[in-house]
N, C-alpha and C positions, 0 to 999 in steps of 0.2 A: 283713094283715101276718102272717107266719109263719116256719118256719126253710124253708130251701129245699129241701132232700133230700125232704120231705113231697109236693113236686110236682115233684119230677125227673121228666121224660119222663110226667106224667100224662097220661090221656087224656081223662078227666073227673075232677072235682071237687065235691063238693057240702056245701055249708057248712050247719051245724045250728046252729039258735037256745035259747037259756036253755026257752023256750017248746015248745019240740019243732017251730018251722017248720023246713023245710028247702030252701032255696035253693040253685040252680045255679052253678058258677063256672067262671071259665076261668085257666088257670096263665099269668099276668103276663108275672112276671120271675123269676129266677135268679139272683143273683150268689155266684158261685164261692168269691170270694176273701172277704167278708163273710160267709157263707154264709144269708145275707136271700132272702124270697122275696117274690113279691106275687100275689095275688087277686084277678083283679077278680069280684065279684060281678055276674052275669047278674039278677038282678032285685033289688027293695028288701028291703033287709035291715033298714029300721025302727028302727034303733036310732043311739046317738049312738057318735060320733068318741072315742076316748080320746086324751086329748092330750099327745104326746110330752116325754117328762121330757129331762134332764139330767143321763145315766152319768158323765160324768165330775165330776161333786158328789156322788154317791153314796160312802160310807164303809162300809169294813169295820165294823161292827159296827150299825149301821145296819136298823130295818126294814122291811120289803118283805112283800106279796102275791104269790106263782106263782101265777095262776089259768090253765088251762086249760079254761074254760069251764065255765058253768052254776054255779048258786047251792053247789054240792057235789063240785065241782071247783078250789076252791083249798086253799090252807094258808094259814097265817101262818107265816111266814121271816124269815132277820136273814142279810146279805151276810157273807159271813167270809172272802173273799178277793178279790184283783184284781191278776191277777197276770199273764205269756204262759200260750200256750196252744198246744198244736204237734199234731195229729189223725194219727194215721196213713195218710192219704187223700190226702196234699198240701195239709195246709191248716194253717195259725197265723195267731194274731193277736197282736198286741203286750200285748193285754191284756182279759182276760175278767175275766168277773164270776162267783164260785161262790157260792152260797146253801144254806141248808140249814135245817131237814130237806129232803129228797130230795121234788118234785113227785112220783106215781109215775106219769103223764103228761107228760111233760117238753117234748116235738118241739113247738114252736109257741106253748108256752105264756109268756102275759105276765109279765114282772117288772113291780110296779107300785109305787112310790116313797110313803113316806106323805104324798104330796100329792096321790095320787092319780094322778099322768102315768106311762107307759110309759117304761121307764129299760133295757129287756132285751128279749129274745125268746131263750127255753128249747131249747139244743139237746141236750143230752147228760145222762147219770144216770154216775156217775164214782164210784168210791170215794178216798177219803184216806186215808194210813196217821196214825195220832194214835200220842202217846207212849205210851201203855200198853200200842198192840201193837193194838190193835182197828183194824175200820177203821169209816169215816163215810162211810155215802149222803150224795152232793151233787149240786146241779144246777148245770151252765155254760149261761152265758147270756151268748148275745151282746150285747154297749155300743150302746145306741139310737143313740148318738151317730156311728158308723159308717154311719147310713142318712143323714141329709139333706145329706151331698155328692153322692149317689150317686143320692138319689130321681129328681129331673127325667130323667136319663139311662137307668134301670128304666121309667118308665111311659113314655117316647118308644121305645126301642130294644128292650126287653126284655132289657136286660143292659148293663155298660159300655161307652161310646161310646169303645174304645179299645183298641190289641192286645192280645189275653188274655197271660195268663203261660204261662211255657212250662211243660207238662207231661207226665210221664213214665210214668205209670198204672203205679206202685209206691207199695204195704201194707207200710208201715216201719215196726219199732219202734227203742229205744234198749233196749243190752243189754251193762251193763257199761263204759258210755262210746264203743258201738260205734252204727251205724245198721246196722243187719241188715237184710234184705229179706224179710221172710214171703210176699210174693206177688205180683203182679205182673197186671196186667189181661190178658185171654186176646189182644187183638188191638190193645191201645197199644205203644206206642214203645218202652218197656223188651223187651217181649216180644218183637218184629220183631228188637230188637238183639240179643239174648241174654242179658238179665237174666235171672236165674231163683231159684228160693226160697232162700234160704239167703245168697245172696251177701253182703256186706261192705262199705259203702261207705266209702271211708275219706278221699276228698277230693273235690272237684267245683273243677274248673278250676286245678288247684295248693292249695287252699283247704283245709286240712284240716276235719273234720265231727265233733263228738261227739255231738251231739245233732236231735232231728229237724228244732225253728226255724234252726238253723247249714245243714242240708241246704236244707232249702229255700229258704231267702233266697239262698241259694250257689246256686243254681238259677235261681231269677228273677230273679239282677242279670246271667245270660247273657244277655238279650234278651226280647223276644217269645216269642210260639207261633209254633215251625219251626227256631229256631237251636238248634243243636249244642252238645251239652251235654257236655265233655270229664268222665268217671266214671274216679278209681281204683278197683276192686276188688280187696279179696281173696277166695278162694275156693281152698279141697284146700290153702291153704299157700299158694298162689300169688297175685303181687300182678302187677295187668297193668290197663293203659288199656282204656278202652271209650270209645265216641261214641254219643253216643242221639240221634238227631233226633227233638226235642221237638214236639206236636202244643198244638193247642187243644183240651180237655177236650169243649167244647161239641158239637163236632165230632161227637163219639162218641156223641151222646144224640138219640132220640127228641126231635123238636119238635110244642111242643102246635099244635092248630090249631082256630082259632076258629070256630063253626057259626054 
């Protein structure tokens, strides 16, 4: 179990033990939308199962282990938010888990509940602004509880048994109440259409958008991966419609292949 970007289009993998073995793997599953990955391990890995907690009984104040591996690779941590979560990449969830002190290996690494079960898996190091003007290293970590609708369909299919969501391969932020475009993938769908840096998004489908969760939900309730994605933009002052024909993400990536 790990975050997924860690094995995006890998072509090999190879998983390290407390011990210093080091065993072969092959990159699973992917899912997009969770942003969950899986491993299967290519030979015996020797060791026991950790056994899946209960994100959603976890409490802010609450504490937890980040461990990403080996006796000198954890912290001791305390949950101090659970809140959405909106990624610049086309990605949110309805609700993450942030802990802190800050893992300083975060990608893949476990949240571990004081009962011992797996309640997260560590994808981001984030700062927070606090009241006194400083900010605060923290880690987002995805809700365990997001994987066992999803597992049977990951180890069968290598990803969900079900149309992807539409995507437009745009690097958004929020600025000012605005969705801006910082960037744009060199050969996705924004880019073919004429999206380009800077632009303004200001509605999707009549919808208006302040934020990057409002964009993208406004996004996936068009359809599948392929349907047309009606875009207001402004840009130079000017405000004008655009159509994106949305692809599937997956589409776009290297696929592993098992030896």
């Amino acid at each position: 179990m790990t975050i997924g970007y860690l094995v995006t289009e890998a072509e090999s993998v190879w998983l390290g033990t407390a011990t210093g073995r080091v065993v072969p793997g092959h990159a699973l599953a992917v899912d997009a939308e969770t942003g969950f990955g899986l491993v299967q391990a290519l030979g015996a890995l020797e060791l026991p199962a950790l056994a899946l907690g209960n994100s959603d009984a976890a409490n802010v104040g609450d504490p937890a282990i980040v461990a990403a591996g080996g006796q000198r690779q954890f912290i001791s941590a305390q949950i101090i938010g659970k809140q959405p979560f909106a990624g610049y990449w086309e990605y949110a969830l309805d609700e993450a888990i942030f802990t802190a002190p800050a893992h300083p290996f975060w990608g893949g690494a476990g949240l571990i509940g004081a009962d011992g079960k797996l309640i997260g898996v560590g994808s981001l190091h984030v700062e927070q602004r606090v009241e006194s003007g400083q900010s605060r290293d923290m880690n987002m970590i995805v809700p365990i509880n997001l994987l066992p609708p999803i597992l049977d369909e990951l180890l069968r299919f290598g990803r969900r048994n079900k149309p992807a969501r539409p995507w437009l391969g745009v690097y958004s932020a929020e600025s000012e109440g605005e969705i801006v475009i910082g960037d744009v993938s060199e050969r996705g769908p924004a880019s073919q259409a004429g999206l380009r840096r800077g632009d303004v998004i200001a509605s999707v489908g009549g919808t208006s958008v302040a934020d990057l969760g409002e964009f993208y939900r406004a996004v996936w309730k068009c359809g599948s991966a392929g349907v047309e994605i009606p875009l207001e933009i402004q840009r130079d002052g000017r405000i004008f419609t655009m159509r994106v024909q949305s692809a599937d993400r997956t589409t776009y990536l290297k696929k592993p292949r098992l030896q």
